[in-house]
N, C-alpha and C positions, 0 to 999 in steps of 0.2 A: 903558381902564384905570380901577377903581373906585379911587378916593380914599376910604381910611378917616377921614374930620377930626373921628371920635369916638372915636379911642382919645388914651388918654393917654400912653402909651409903647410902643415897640413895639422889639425885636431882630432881629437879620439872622434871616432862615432859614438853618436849618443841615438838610439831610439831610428837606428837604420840610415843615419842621414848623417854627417861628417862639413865642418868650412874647410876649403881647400886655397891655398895663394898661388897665384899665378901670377907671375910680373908683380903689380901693383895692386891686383886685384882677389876680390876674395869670392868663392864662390860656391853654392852646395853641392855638395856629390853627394849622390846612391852606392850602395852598396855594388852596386852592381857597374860603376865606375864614371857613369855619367853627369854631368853638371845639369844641374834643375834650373839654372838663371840664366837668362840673357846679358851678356854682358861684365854681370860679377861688380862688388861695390867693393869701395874704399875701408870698409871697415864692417866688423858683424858682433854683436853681441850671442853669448849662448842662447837657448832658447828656456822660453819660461810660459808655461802654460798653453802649448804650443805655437808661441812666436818667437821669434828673432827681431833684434834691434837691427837698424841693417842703413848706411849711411853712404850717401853719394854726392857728390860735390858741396859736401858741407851741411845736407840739409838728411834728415829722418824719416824712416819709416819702418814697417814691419814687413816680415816675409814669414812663411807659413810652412812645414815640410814639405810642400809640394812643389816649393821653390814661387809663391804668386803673395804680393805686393795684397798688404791687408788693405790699403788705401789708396786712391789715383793721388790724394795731396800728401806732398812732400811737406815734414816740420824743421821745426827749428831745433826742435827736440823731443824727443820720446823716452820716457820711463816703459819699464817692465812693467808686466801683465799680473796686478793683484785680485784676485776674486772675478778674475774674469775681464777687469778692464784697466786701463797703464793713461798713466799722465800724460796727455802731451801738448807741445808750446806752440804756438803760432803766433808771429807780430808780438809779440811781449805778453803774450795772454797763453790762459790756462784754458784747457778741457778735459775730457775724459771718453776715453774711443776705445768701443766695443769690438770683441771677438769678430763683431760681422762688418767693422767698419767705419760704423756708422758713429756720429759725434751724441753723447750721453746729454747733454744740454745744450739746448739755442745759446746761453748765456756763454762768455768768455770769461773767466775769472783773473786776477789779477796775480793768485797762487792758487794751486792743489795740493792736496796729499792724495798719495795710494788710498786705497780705499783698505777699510779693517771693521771686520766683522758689519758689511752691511752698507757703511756709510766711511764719506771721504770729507776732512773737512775741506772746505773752501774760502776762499777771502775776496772781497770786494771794499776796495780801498782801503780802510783802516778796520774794518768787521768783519767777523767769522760766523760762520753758521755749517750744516752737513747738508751734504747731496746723499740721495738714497741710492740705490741700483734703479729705481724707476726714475732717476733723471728731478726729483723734486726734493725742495729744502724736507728741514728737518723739522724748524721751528718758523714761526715767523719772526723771532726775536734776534737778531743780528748782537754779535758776544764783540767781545775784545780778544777773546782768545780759546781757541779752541783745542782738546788735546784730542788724539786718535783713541776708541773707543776699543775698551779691554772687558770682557767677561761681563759685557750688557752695557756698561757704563762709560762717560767720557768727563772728564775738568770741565769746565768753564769758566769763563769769567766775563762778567759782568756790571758795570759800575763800579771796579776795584773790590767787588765781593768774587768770590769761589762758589761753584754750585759743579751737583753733580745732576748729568741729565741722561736719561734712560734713551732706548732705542722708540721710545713713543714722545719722545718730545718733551717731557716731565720733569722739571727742576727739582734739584733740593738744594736748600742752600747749607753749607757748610758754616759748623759752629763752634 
């Protein structure tokens, strides 16, 4: 058994692949002892649905077990991977960035949530409405306030009324 008595920190393995510190740097190792990054970042989150959060001069992105950059841009911020895709912030704006990369809407929202069961809500200025997995609203009716959707259903609110709306888009109002 090889003794590493030159790292500075080191975390369990999870799933063959381990963050290792060196200097100031954090970086992935293989089971087999070798570093998968060039370089090594400032900081690492665990991984969650096969990513890692992973930070370097300040700014965010994702890294994959194989040690490769989910994106060429650098955020301002990245959330974790829910149902397949994680918030992340740019210029003061929200989106939502897929397993493969690629940005889930043209749109930049102003807030996101994770996404739950389906849909994430979104905000545009002072109104909420839900993104699907296919990148499109839910409704066309723009809410005051949106809650995250549990066992088919989500809050809303609307003109100072509560309604409940289904994953088809479908009000009811609360009485």
């Amino acid at each position: 058994m090889e003794i590493y008595n030159w790292l500075d920190d080191c975390c369990n393995f999870h799933e063959s692949v381990a963050w290792v510190k060196v200097g100031r740097k954090w970086n992935l190792i293989g089971k087999e002892g070798s570093f998968m990054c060039d370089g090594g970042f400032d900081g690492s989150l665990g991984f969650r649905e096969g990513f890692a959060v992973v930070t370097s001069n300040g700014l965010y992105n994702y890294i994959d077990k194989e040690g490769k950059l989910l994106s060429s841009t650098w955020f301002d911020w990245c959330g974790v991977f829910y149902e397949g895709l994680a918030v992340v912030k740019l210029d003061g704006k929200y989106n939502h960035i897929c397993c493969d990369g690629k940005l889930l809407s043209n749109v930049w929202f102003d807030d996101c949530s994770k996404f739950s069961e389906g849909f994430a809500a979104v905000v545009l200025g002072v109104k909420s409405n839900y993104l699907g997995k296919d990148g499109k609203l839910l409704s066309d009716t723009w809410f005051d306030f949106c809650y995250s959707f549990n066992e088919g259903f989500a809050r809303v609110k609307l003109d100072d009324k509560w309604f409940t709306i289904n994953k088809e888009g479908v009000l009811h109002e609360h009485r």
